[in-house]
Backbone as CSV, one residue per row, in Angstrom:
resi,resn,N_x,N_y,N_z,CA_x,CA_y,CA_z,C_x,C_y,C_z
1,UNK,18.127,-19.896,87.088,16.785,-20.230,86.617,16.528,-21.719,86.821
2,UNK,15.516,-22.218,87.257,14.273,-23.952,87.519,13.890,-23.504,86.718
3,UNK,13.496,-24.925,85.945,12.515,-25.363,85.421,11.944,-26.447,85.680
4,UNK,10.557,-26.189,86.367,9.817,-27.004,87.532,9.046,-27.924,86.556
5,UNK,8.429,-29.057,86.636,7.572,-29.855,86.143,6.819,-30.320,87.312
6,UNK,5.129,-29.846,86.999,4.306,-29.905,88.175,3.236,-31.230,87.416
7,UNK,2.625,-31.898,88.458,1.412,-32.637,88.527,0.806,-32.498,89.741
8,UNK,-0.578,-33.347,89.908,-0.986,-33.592,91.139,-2.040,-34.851,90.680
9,UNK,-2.672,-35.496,91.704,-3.509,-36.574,91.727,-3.070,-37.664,90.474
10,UNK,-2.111,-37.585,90.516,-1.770,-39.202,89.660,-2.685,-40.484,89.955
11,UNK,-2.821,-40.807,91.129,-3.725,-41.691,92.051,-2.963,-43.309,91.405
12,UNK,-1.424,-43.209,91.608,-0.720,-44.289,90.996,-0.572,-44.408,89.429
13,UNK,-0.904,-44.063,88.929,-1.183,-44.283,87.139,0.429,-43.853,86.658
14,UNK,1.167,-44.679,85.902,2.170,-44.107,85.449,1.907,-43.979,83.877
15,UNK,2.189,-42.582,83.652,2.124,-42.684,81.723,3.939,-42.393,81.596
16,UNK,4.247,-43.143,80.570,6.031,-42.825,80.284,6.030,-41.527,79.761
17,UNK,5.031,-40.618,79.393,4.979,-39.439,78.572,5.440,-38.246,79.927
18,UNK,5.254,-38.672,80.998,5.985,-37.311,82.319,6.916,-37.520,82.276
19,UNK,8.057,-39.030,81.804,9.226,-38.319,81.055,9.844,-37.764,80.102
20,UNK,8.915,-37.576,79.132,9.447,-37.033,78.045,8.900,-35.648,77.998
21,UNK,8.063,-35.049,78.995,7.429,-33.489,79.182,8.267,-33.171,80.699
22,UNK,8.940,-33.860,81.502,9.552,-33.788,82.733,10.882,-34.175,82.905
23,UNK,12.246,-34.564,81.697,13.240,-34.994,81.708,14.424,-33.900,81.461
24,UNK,13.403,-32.254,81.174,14.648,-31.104,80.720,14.282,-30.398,81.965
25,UNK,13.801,-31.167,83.015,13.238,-29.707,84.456,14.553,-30.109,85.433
26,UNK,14.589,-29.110,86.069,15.188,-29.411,86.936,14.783,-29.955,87.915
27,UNK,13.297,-29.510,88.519,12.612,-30.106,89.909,11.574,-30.667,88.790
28,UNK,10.868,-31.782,89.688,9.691,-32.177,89.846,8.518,-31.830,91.008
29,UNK,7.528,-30.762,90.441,6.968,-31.090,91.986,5.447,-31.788,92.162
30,UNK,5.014,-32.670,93.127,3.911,-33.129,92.785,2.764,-33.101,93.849
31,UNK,1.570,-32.452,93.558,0.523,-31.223,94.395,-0.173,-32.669,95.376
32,UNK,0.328,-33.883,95.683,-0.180,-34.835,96.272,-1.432,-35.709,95.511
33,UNK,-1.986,-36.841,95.895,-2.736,-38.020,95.638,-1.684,-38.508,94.905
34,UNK,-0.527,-39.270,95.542,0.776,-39.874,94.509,0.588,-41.188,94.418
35,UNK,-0.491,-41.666,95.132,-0.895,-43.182,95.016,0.545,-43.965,95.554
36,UNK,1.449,-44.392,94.982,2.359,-45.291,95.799,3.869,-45.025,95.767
37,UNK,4.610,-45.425,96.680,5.684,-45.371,96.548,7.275,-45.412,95.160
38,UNK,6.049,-46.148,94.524,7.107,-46.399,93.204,6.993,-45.146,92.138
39,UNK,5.694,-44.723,91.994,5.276,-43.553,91.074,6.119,-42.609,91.588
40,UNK,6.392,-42.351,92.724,7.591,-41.431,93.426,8.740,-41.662,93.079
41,UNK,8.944,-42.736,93.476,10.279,-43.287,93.023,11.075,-42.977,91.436
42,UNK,10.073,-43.176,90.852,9.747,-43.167,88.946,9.914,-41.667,88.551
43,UNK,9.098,-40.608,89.185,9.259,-39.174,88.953,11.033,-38.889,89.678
44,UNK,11.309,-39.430,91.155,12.106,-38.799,91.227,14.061,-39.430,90.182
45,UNK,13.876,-40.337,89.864,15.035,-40.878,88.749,14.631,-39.829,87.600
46,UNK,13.466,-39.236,87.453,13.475,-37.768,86.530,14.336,-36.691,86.975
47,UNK,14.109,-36.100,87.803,14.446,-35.325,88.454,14.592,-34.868,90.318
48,UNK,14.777,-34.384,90.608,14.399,-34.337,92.248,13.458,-33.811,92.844
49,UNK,12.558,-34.504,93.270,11.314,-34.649,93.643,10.915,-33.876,94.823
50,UNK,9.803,-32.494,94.819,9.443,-32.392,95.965,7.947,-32.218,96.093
51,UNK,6.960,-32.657,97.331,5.805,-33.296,97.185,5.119,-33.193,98.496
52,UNK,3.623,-33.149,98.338,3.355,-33.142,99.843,2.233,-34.710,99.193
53,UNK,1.676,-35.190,100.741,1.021,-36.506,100.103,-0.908,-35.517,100.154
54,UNK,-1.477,-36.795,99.426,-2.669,-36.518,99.569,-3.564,-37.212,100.344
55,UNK,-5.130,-37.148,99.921,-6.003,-37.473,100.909,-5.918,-39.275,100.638
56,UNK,-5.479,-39.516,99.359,-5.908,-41.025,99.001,-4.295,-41.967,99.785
57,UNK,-3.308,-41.134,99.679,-1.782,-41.505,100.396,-1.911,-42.227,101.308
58,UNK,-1.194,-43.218,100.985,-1.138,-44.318,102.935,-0.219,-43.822,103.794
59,UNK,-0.041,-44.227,104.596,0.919,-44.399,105.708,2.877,-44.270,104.671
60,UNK,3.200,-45.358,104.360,4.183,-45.097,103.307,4.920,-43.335,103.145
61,UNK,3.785,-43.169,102.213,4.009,-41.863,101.473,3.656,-40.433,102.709
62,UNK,2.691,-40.946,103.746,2.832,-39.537,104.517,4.123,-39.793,105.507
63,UNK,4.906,-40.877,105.729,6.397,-40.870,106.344,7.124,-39.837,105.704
64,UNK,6.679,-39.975,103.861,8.093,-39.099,103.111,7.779,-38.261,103.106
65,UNK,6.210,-37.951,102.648,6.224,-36.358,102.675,5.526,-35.666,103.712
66,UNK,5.571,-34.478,103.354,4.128,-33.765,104.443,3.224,-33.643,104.013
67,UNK,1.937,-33.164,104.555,0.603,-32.978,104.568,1.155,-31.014,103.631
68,UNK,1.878,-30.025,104.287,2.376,-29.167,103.716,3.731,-28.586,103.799
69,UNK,4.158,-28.563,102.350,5.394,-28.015,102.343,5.756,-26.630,101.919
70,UNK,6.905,-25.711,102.182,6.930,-24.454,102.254,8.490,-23.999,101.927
71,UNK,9.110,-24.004,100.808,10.109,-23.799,100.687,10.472,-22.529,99.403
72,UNK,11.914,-21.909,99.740,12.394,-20.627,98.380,12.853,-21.727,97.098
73,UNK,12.098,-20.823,95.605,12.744,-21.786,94.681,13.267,-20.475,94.340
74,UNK,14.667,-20.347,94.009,15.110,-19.125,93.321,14.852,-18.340,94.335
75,UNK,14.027,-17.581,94.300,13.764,-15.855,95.042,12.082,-15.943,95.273
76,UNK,11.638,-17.494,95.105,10.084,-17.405,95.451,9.492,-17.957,95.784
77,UNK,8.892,-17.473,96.830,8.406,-18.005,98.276,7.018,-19.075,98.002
78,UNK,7.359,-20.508,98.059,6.186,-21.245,97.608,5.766,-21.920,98.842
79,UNK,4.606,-22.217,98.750,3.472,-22.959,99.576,2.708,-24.071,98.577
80,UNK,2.911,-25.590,99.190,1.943,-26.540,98.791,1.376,-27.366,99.677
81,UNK,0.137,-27.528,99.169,-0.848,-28.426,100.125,-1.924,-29.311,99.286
82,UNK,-1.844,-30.222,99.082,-3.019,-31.077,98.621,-4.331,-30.318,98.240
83,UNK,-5.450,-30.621,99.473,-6.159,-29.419,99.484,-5.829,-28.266,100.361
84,UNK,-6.282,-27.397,98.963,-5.819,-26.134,99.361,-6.523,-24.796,99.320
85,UNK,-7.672,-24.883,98.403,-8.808,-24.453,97.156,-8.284,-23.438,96.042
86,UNK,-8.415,-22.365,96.427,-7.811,-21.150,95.294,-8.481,-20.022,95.581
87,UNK,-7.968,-18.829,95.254,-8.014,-17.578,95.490,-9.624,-17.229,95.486
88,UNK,-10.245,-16.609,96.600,-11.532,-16.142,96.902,-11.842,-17.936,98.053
89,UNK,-11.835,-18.460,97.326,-12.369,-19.893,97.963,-10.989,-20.883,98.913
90,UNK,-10.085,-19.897,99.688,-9.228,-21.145,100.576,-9.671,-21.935,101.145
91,UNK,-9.355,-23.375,101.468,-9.840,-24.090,102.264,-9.528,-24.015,104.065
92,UNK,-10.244,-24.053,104.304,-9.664,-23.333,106.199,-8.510,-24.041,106.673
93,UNK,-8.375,-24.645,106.144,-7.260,-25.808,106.623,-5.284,-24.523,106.529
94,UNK,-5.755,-24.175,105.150,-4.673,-23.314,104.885,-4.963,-21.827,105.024
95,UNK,-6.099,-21.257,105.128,-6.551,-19.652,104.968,-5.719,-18.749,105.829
96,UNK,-5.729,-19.518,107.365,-4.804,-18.441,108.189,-3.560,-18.108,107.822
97,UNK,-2.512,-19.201,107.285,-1.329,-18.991,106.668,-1.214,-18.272,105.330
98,UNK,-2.550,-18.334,104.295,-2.408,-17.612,102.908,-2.651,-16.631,103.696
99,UNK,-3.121,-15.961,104.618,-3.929,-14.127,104.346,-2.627,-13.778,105.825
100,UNK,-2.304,-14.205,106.466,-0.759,-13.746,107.355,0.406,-14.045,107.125
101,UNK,0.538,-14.719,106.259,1.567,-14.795,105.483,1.436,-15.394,104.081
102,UNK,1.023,-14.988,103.247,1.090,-15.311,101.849,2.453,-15.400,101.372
103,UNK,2.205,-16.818,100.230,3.487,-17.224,99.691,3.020,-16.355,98.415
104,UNK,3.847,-16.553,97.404,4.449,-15.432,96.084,3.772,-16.365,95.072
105,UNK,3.795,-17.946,95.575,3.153,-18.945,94.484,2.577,-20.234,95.158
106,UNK,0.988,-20.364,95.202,0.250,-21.246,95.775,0.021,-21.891,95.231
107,UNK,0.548,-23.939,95.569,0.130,-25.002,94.682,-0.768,-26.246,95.300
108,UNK,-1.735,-26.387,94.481,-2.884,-27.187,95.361,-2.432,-28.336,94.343
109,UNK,-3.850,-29.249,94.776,-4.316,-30.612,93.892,-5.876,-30.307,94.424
110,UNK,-6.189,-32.033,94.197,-7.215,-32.214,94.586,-8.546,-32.218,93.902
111,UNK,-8.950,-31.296,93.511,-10.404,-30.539,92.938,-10.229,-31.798,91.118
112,UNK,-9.082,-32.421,90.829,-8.908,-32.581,89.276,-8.965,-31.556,88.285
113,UNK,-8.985,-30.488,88.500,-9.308,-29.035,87.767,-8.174,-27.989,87.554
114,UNK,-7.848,-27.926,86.603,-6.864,-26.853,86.398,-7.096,-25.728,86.313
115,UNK,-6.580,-24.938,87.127,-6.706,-23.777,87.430,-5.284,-22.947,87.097
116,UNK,-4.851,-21.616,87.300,-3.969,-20.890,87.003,-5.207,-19.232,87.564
117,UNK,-4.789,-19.121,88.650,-4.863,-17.433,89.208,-4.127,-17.008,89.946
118,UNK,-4.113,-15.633,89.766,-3.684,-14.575,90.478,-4.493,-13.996,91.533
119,UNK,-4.163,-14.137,92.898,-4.500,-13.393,93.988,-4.217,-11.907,94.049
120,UNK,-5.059,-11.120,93.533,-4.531,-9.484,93.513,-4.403,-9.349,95.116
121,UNK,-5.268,-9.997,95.680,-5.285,-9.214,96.907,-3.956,-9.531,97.730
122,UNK,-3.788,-11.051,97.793,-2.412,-11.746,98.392,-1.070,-11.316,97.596
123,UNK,-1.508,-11.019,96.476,-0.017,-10.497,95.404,0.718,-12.436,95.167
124,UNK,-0.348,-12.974,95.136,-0.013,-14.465,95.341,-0.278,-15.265,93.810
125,UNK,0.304,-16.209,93.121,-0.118,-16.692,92.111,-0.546,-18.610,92.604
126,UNK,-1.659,-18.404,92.031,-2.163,-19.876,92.568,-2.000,-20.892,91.503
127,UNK,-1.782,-22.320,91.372,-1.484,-23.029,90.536,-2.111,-24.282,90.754
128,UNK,-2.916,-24.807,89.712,-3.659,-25.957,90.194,-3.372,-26.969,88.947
129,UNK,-1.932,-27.925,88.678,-2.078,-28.387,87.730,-3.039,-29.015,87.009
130,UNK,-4.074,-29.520,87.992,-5.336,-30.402,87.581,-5.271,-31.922,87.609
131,UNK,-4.943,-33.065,87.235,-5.220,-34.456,87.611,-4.030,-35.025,86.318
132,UNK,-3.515,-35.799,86.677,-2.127,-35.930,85.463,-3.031,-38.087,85.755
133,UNK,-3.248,-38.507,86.325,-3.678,-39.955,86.568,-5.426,-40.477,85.391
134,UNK,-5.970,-41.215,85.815,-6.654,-41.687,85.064,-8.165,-41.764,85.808
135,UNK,-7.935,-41.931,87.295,-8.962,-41.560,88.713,-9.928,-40.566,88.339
136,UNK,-11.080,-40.652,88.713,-11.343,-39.349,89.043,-12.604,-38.802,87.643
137,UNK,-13.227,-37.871,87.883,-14.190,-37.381,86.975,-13.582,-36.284,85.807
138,UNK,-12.188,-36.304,85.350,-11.681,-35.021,85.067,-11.909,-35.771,83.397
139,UNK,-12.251,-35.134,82.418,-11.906,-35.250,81.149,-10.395,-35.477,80.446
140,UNK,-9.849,-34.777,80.674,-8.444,-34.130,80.292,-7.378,-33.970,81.411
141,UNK,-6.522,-35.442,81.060,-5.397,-35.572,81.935,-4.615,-34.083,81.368
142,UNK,-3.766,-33.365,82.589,-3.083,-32.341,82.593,-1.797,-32.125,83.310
143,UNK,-0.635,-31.950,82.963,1.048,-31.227,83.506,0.790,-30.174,83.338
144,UNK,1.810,-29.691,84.015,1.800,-28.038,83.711,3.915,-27.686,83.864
145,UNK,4.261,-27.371,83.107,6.262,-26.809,83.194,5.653,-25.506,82.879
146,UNK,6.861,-24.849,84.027,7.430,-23.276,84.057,8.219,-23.210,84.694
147,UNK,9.183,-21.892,84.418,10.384,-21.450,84.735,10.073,-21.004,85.993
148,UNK,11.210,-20.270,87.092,11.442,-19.758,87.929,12.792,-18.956,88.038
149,UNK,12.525,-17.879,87.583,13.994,-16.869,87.283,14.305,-15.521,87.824
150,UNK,14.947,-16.277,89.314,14.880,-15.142,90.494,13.485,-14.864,91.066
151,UNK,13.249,-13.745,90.953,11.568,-13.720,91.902,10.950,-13.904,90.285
152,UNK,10.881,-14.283,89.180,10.049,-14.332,88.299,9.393,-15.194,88.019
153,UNK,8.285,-15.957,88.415,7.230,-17.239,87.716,7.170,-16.960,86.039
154,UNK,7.704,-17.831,85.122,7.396,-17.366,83.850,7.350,-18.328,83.012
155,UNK,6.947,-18.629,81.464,7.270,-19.552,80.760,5.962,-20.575,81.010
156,UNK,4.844,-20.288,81.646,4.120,-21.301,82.535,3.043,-22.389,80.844
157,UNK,3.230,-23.425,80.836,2.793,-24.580,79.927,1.762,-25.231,80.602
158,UNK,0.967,-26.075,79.530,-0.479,-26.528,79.929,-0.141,-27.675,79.095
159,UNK,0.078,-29.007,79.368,0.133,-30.165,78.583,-0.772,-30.679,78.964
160,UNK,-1.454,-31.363,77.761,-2.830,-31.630,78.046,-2.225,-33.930,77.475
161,UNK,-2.612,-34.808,78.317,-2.137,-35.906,77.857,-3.688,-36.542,77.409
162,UNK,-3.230,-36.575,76.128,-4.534,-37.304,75.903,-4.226,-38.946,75.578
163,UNK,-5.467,-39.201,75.438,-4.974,-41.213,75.741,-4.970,-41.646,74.514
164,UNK,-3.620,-42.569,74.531,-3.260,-42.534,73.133,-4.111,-43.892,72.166
């Protein structure tokens, strides 16, 4: 069994509180806009870090990561991409790969909006932690931790960071 600790669109902002909601996971993963090299750096002395960059990412951060990454956690087949959109609404960028090969668990950023659906049709679960940074039009900074136990997504959390 992982226990993943997700964000996306930080847009650089460090709060010390993603270590104390991100220090019992095993992975970190983060849905891109990571703003800079050190905020990476900072998540991954949490845990081990995996990440694609976003639209706001320089040069730097698209060396380390990709634009999309595609790897098994346990027994389940994940797909992440910055933008990505969510079930009914893909963004074309990714659509041919969700509907010919759908992953088991789809993780975006981007939108600042947290989302959590199920693709009946893909048999796909989509995951949009929502905006964990300070950027952006979102009300309610958001993490999201859940398990991964064998092919099972489970345990899935909604931390909501409010400003202290």
């Amino acid at each position: 069994m992982k226990r993943i600790g997700l964000l996306s669109d930080t847009h650089s902002y460090w709060d010390d509180r993603y270590v104390k909601y991100f220090k019992d996971c095993d992975e970190i993963w983060h849905a891109g806009d990571i703003g800079t090299m050190d905020l990476a750096d900072k998540l991954e002395a949490i845990a081990p870090l995996r990440a694609v960059f976003g639209n706001i990412d320089g040069s730097d951060l698209r060396h380390r990561f990709s634009e999309t990454l595609r790897f098994k956690c346990e027994d389940v087949d994940v797909l992440m991409k910055h933008i990505g959109g969510y079930p009914g609404k893909y963004d074309a960028s990714i659509r041919g790969t969700m509907f010919v090969r759908p992953p088991k668990l789809f993780v975006s950023g981007h939108s600042h909006v947290l989302k959590v659906m199920y693709d009946k049709t893909l048999g796909c679960l989509h995951v949009n932690p929502g905006a964990a940074g300070q950027y952006g039009f979102h009300k309610v900074r958001t993490l999201v931790r859940f398990s991964i136990d064998g092919a099972e997504i489970k345990d899935l959390e909604v931390i909501e960071l409010s400003d202290l």
